[in-house]
Phi, psi and omega in degrees: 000103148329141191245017172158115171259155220208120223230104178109117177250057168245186185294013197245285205307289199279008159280304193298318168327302212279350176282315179319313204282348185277345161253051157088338182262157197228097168311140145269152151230116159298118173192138193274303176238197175249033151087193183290335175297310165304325155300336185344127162239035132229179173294140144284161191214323217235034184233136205322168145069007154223134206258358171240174184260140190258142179285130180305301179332273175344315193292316162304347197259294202309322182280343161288339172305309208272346185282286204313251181016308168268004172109010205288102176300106198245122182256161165253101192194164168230134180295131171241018184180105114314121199220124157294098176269023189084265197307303183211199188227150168240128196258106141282097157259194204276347160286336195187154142223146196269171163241141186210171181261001176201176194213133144254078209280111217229350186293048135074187206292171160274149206246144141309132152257004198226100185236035177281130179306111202113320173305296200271337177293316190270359182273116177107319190233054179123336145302119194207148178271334191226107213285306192286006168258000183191012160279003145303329183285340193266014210255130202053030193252211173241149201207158181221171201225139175244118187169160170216336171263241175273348183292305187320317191297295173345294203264044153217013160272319170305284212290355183273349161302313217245339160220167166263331175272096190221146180231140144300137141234116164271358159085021163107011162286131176293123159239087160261078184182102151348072167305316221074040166216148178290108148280123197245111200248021190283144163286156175294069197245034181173136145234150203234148151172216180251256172324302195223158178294128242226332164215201183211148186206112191270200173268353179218005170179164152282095212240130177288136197229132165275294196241155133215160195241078189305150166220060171285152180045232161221193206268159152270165182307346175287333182269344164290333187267352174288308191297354212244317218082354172295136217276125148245166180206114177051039175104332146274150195281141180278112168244192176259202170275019195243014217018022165301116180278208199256022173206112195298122162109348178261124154302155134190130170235162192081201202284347163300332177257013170127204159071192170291143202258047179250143163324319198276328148358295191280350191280329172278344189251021168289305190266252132076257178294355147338278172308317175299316186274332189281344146276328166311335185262343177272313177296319168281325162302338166312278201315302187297351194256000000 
């Protein structure tokens, strides 16, 4: 049983590592990319202890280097489902899945991804992020899904529980394979409706909707706490002063949980929730023995 996996590998996820690893606990961590820093297109100017300006990029690499450099195990992979089993949580990824006894969720704030005409009017009111928090409201009706890779597939194995009348839209992404649904593989160029999202409306048709569910990419730490139950506010996941949310044994640090949206920020509450988990874990190991 793993005694904490760390869901991101920017600078709050991979800080919280290299403290773990230096007291002894031996962290995984996950990650597909490098987040908003691996995107960077300027310098940093403004982080202690350089007197020049630093490449974002770089900077992520150079703190993964030095956690691998200490034994820190770093998968390249992406998570798509948590799961609470009480006792401990299970990490689905697109490879495998682990079990572990805590969680830290570190993939930083969420970028709109989605600049489709509708999308945010329609977000909340027949748009949903998340099949297993709002694919029950959907039962039997007709609904459709936008993704084309494995979270997509993961949240239409769910949603096929709950209806039959299911449409792919992959927004102009190639799907060479038989879900057992009609796939509409036309770009996205509008959702419509009244009230509620009422259709999709592709480069070559109109296709009727009840419900939809994006799965672009992979889920955020927000879509993790719709799957967890975890209390957000205003866009952040709520922890205490432990960094800790409302469901015991799940973390969370960095720009997900608020403040200023700076590195040196995310690197203290890196080193910061370290301690916490590493007492939350002598304390249940406590318990267990």
């Amino acid at each position: 049983m793993n005694q904490i996996i760390i869901i991101g590998k920017g600078p709050a996820g991979i800080s919280a590592a290299i403290y773990l690893k230096r007291a002894g606990v031996d962290p995984i961590v996950i990650g597909k990319d490098l987040g908003a820093l691996g995107d960077y297109k300027s310098s940093i100017e403004n982080y202690y202890g350089f007197d020049t300006p630093i490449d974002g990029k770089k900077l992520i690499q150079d703190g993964i280097k030095q956690a691998f450099s200490l034994g820190v195990r770093i998968l390249d992979d992406t998570v798509i489902s948590i799961k609470d089993n009480g006792s401990h949580f299970l990490i689905i990824t697109k490879n495998e899945t682990l079990e572990t006894k805590s969680v830290l969720l570190a993939t930083g704030k969420t970028r709109e991804n989605l600049t489709i005409p509708g999308y945010r009017k329609f977000r909340g009111k027949g748009i949903s992020m998340c099949a297993t928090c709002d694919g029950y409201f959907y039962r039997r009706k007709k609904i459709g899904i936008v993704g084309c890779g494995q979270y997509m597939k993961h949240e239409l194995e769910y949603l096929s529980r709950m209806t039959k009348d299911i449409t792919i839209f992959t927004h102009g992404n190639n799907l060479d394979e038989d879900l057992g649904f009609p796939i509409i593989d036309e770009r996205i160029v509008e959702f419509g409706g009244t009230d509620k999202i009422g259709f999709v409306k592709t480069e070559k048709g109109t296709h009727e909707v009840d419900g939809l569910f994006i799965a672009l990419g992979a889920p955020s730490s927000l879509e993790f706490a719709n799957q967890l139950g975890l209390i957000v506010e205003k866009g952040n996941l709520l922890v205490n002063q432990e960094y800790q949310t409302n469901v015991p044994g799940i973390f969370a640090a960095g720009d997900i949980i608020g403040g200023k949206l700076q590195i040196a920020k995310a690197v203290y509450d890196g080193m910061e929730v370290a301690d916490y988990i590493y007492k939350y874990l002598k304390d249940i190991n406590k318990k267990m023995a």
